[in-house]
C-alpha positions in Angstrom: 0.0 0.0 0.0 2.8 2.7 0.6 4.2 2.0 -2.6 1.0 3.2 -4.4 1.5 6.6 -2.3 5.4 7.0 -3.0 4.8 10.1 -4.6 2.6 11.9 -1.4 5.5 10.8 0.5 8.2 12.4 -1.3 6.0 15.6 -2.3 4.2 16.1 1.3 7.9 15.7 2.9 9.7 18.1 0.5 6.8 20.9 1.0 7.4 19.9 5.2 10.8 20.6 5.0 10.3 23.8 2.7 7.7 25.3 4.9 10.0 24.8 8.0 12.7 26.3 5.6 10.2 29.3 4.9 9.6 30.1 8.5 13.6 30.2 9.2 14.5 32.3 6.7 11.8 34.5 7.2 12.5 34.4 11.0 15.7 36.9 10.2 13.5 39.3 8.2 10.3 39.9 10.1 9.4 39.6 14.1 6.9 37.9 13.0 7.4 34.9 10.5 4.2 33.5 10.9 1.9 35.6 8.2 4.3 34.4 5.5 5.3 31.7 6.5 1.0 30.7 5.8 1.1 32.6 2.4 4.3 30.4 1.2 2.1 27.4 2.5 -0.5 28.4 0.6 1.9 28.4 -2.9 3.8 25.6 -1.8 0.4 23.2 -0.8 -1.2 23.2 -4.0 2.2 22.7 -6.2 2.9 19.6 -3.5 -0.5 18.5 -3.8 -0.8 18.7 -7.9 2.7 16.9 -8.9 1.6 14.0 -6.0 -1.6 13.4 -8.0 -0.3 13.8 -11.3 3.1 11.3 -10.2 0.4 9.2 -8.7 -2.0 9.0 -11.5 0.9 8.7 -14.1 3.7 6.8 -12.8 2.0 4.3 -10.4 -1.7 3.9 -11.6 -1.3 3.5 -15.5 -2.6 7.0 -16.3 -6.1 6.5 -14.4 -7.0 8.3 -11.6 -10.6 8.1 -9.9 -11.8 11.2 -7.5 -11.0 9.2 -3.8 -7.7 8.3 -5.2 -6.5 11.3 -5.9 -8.2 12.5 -2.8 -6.7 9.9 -0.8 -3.4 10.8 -2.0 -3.7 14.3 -1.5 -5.0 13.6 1.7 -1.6 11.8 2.8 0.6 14.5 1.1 -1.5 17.2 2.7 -1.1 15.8 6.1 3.0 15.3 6.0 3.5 18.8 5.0 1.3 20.1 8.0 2.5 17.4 10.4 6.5 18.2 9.5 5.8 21.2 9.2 4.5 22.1 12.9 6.9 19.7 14.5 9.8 21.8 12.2 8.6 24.7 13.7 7.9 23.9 17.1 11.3 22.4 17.3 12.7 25.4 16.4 10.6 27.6 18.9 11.8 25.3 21.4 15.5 26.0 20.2 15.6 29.4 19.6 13.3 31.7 22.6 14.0 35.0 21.3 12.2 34.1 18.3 9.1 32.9 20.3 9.2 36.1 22.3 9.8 38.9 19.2 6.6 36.8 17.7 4.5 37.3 20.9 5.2 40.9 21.2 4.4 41.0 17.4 0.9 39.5 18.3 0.3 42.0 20.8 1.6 44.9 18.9 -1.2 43.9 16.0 -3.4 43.2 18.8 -2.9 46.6 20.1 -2.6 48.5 17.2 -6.3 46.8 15.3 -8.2 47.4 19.1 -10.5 49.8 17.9 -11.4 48.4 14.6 -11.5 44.7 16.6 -14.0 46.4 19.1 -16.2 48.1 16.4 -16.5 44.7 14.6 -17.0 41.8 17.2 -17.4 43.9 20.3 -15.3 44.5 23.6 -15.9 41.4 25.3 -14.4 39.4 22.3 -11.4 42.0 22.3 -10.8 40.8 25.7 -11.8 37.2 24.9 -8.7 37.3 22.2 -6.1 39.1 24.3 -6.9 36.8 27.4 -6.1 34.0 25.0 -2.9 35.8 23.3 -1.3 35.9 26.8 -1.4 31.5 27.2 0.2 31.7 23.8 2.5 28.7 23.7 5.4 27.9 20.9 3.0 24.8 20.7 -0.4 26.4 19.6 1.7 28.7 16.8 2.9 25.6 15.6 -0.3 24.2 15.9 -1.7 27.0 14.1 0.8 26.3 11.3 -0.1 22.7 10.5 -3.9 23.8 10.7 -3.5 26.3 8.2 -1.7 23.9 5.9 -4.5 21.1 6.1 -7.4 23.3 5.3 -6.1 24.8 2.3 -4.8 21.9 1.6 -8.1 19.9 1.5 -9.7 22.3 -0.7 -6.8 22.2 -3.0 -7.0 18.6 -3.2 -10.4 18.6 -3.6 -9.8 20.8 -7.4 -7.3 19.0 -8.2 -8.2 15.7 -7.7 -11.6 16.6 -10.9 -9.2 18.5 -12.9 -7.1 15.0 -13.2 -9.6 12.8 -12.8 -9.4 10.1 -15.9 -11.1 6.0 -15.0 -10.7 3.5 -17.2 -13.6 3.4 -19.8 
């Protein structure tokens, strides 16, 4: 059964390792890597997800490809990239504090600066209800948060995808 899903593994594990690559490089540039490190998710996913499908349907199932398959493979490539991802990212979190910290302050800062406009929209009890919550922030729930926001997009990605390519035997 792996065999048929060679190419999830090698995709879904490439975009992991890019999208922990992202967020490092991007943690020299910005206090806060975590915006863009979501937006290169969200270029990275659907590259990941379409060469998978399309290895998958040409290389390892004779050029057919029915809807679950090629949601089944997007499902396992989707799910590497968040789950290598988040444990890329938390592991670095855990290795490098300062970066944890300049993110948090970043939160609050956005937080701070958005208040009024936050307040106007969804009221003063939620603003409170969100920076209660900001203050428990953990290195875990931001890498969390990552892998979330990689399987979401993901599934709707796969979703597309998986009816543009999808070709059964007649």
């Amino acid at each position: 059964m792996s065999k048929n899903f060679r190419s999830a593994f090698q995709f879904g594990a490439l975009a992991g390792v890019l999208s922990i690559l992202a967020f490092f490089v991007l943690s020299f540039f910005y206090n806060d890597p975590t915006t863009l490190s979501l937006l290169f998710g969200y270029v990275i996913s659907p590259i990941a997800l379409y060469l998978s499908i399309k290895f998958f349907k040409s290389d390892q199932n004779n050029g057919y490809l029915s809807f679950s398959e090629g949601m089944t493979v997007g499902f396992v490539t989707y799910s590497l990239i968040a789950i290598i991802s988040a444990i890329g990212i938390w592991l670095f979190l855990l290795l490098s504090p300062e970066t944890f910290n300049l993110i948090y302050d970043a939160k609050f800062e956005a937080l701070e600066k958005g208040k009024e406009m936050i307040i106007s929209q969804v009221g003063e009890i939620s603003y409170e209800t969100t920076f209660e919550s900001l203050k428990e922030m953990s290195k875990l729930d931001i890498a969390l948060n990552d892998g979330i926001w990689k399987i979401i997009p993901g599934l709707f990605f796969t979703i597309i995808i998986s009816i543009i390519l999808r070709k059964n035997p007649n």
